[in-house]
C-alpha positions, 0 to 999 in steps of 0.5 A, spaced: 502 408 754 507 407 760 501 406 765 498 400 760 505 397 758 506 396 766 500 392 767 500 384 767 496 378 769 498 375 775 493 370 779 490 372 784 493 367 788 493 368 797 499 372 799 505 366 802 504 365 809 511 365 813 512 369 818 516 376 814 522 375 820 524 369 816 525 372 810 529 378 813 533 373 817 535 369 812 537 375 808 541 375 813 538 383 816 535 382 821 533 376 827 525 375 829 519 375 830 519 382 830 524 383 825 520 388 820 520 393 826 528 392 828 530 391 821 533 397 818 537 398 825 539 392 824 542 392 817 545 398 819 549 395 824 551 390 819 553 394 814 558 397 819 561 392 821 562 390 813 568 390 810 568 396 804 569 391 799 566 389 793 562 384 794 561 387 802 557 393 799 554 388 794 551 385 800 549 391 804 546 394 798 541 387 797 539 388 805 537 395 804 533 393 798 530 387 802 529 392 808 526 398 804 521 393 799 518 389 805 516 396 809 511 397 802 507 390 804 499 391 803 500 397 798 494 398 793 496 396 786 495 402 781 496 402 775 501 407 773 503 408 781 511 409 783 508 412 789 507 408 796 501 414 797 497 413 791 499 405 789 504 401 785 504 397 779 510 392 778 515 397 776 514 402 779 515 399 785 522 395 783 523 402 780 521 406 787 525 401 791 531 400 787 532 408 787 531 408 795 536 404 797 541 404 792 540 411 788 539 407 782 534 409 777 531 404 773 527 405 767 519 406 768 517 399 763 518 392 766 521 390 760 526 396 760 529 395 767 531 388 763 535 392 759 537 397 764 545 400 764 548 397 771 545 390 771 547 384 769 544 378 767 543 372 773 541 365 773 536 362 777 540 357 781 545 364 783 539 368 785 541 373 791 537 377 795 536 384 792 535 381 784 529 383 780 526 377 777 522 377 771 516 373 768 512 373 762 505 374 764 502 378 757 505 372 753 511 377 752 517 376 755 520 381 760 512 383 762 513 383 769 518 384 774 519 383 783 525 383 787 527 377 789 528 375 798 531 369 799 529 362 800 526 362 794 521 368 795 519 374 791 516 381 793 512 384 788 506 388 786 501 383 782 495 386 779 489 390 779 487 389 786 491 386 789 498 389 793 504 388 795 505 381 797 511 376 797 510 370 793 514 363 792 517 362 785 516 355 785 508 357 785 506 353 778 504 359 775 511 363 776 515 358 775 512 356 768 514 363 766 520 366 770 523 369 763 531 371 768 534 376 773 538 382 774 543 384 778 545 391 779 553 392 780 555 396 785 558 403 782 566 401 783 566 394 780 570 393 775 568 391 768 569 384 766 575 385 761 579 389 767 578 383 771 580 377 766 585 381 765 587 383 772 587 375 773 592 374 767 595 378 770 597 375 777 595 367 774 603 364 774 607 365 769 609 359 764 615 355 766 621 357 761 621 354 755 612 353 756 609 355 750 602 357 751 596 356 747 593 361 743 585 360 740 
């Protein structure tokens, strides 16, 4: 049941061509041409030097995902698979990349990890790498998903015959049927109530005699 609910129909349409240093530069991961091979060396680097605050490990949490989905490039698609040995189909992919780099078990169903704990919605034009990207492709919403790289780039396991491969969003096929995307929140973040509240909190107070507006 889960095997099938994983299955969609995606084009077989040729993999992207631009050099994989690009994506990984871009990211910010790593520079080159043999970015792939230096890549995890480098994002470690860079994630040392990186402040320790929210949006630094929201960061550093995006490059390891990149990093970690770009080394299963040319993995078979198998429908049911979460394992680089036996294949992947699109879930179990972002679900073993997401577990790998950030500890996060997303739920098995493409449909289920757009509504898994710990992400939050994100609109297209604020797209970052490391976000799951969904699309409809079995005429229902959510039905497959990928992890966005950057410059406008997706990663995914397309379809029975097909592997892992990066693919363009402006494609005419998967911009028609992009249906939104999924950020994880790093585990301290805070909830969006304790933070409008912390800004209330700090925001200058009413001059005297000001009467604020309440609605």
């Amino acid at each position: 049941m889960l095997a099938a609910s994983a299955a969609h129909a995606a084009p077989d349409v040729h993999p992207v061509g631009d050099p994989l240093g690009r994506f990984l530069t871009d990211s910010g991961i790593a520079s080159g041409a043999n970015a792939i091979v230096s890549a995890p060396a480098a994002a470690a680097s860079a994630a040392a030097a990186m402040p320790h605050t929210i949006a630094g490990k929201i960061r550093e949490q995006a490059s390891d995902m990149v990093v970690t989905a770009m080394n299963f490039l040319g993995v078979k698609y198998r429908r049911g698979g979460s394992d680089a040995d036996i294949g992947f189909d699109c879930s179990g992919f972002t679900r073993h990349v997401f577990e790998m780099s950030s500890g996060l078990v997303l739920p098995r169903r493409a449909d289920e990890q757009a509504k898994a704990p710990g992400l939050v919605p994100v609109k297209r034009t604020e797209l970052q790498p490391g976000d799951l990207v969904f699309f409809n492709t079995l005429k229902r919403t959510f039905s497959h998903v990928g992890i966005y790289i950057g410059d406008g780039k997706f990663i995914h396991s397309p379809r029975p015959g097909g592997e892992v491969r990066v693919e363009d969003m402006g494609f005419a096929y998967w911009k028609k049927r992009f249906t939104g995307a999924r950020r994880a929140e790093p585990p301290d973040a805070p909830p969006a109530a304790a933070a409008t509240e912390a800004k209330l909190a700090t925001s200058p107070s009413s001059a005297p005699g000001e009467r604020r507006d309440q609605r």
